[in-house]
C-alpha positions, 0 to 999 in steps of 0.5 A: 471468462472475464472481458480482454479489456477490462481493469479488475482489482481482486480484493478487498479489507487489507491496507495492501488492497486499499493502495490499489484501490487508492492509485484508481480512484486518484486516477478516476479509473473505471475497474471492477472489484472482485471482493476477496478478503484474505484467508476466507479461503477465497484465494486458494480457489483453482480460479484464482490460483491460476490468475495469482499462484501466490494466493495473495491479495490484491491482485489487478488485471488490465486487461490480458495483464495481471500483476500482483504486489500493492506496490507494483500495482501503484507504480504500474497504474501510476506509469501508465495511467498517471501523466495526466494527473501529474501523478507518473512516477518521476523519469529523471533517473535521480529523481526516479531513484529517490522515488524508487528508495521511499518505495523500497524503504516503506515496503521493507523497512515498514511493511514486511520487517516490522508491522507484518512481524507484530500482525503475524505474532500478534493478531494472527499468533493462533496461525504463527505463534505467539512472540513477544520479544519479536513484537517488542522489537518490530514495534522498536523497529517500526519507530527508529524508522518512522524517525528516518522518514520524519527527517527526510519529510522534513527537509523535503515536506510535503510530499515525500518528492516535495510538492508533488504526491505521489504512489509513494506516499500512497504506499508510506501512508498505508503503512502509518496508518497501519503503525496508529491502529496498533498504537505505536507513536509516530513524529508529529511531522507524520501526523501533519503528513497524514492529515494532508494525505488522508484529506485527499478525495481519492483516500475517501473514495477508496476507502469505500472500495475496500471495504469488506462488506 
């Protein structure tokens, strides 16, 4: 049994598990990694199914507290551990809400309706399938709104709440990274974005930590 106070992140290998691992090392957190990769089988064990019955990675555990979802695991560790690394998430409900509009704009409009669509009929097609015209239009998509954020970014620049980073832009630069591994063109204000963002220690660090070795 695992110890009541103890911060364990499960899982490794995933642009969704380095955003986990990400918030932690910005916030020189002391965890444990429990290596998990995704669809090795590992995650449908009894043992994890009752800690996530989603079966999906990452999963964190602060102490009796478990929590899924990449983003929710920023925000929660932003919140509650990130005052004094200037890193919490903003509480003036106008600023929180436009904080809470990039999360939600990159976790939909990035993540789930667009790089996840080329991932499931491209890399992963012997599992769903193989569909081109949905690949073509995820990646159309993926683009368009890149676009969006380039404009935002620069009127706000250089973070996307200005001077200040932020979980949100652990969670846009997951995502950008993920659009260069496939090859999808990106705003040269996003390149100039992710060479800040990814000259971070804590990027290095957690790169490291999710390595699936």
């Amino acid at each position: 049994m695992e110890q009541s106070g103890q911060r364990i992140l499960w899982g490794v290998g995933t642009s969704r598990t380095l955003r986990a691992h990400w918030i932690l090392a910005e916030l020189e957190l002391d965890y444990v990694t429990r290596p998990m990769t995704s669809r090795s089988g590992e995650t449908s064990t009894d043992q994890y199914s009752h800690i996530n019955p989603s079966q999906k990675i990452p999963t964190f555990q602060d102490g009796y507290f478990t929590l899924s979802e990449s983003a929710a695991i920023v925000n929660y560790v932003a919140t509650r551990y990130g005052q004094a690394f200037d890193l919490a998430p903003p509480t003036d409900p106008q600023q929180r809400a436009l904080y809470d509009q990039w999360c939600f704009f990159v976790m939909m409009e990035l993540d789930a309706h667009t790089l996840y669509v080329i991932r499931k009929h491209g890399d992963l097609s012997n599992i769903y399938g193989e569909a081109e015209q949905a690949i073509r239009t995820a990646r159309e998509g993926f683009q368009k709104q890149a676009n969006a954020a380039a404009k935002r970014l620069d009127q706000l620049g250089p973070y996307v709440l200005g001077a200040r980073f932020s979980g949100a832009d652990i969670l846009l630069t997951s995502c950008l990274n993920g659009a260069l591994r496939r090859s999808i063109e990106l705003p040269d204000i996003l390149h100039r974005y992710l060479e800040r963002t990814t000259q971070r220690t804590a990027y290095y660090q957690a790169m490291r930590a999710n390595q699936s070795v």
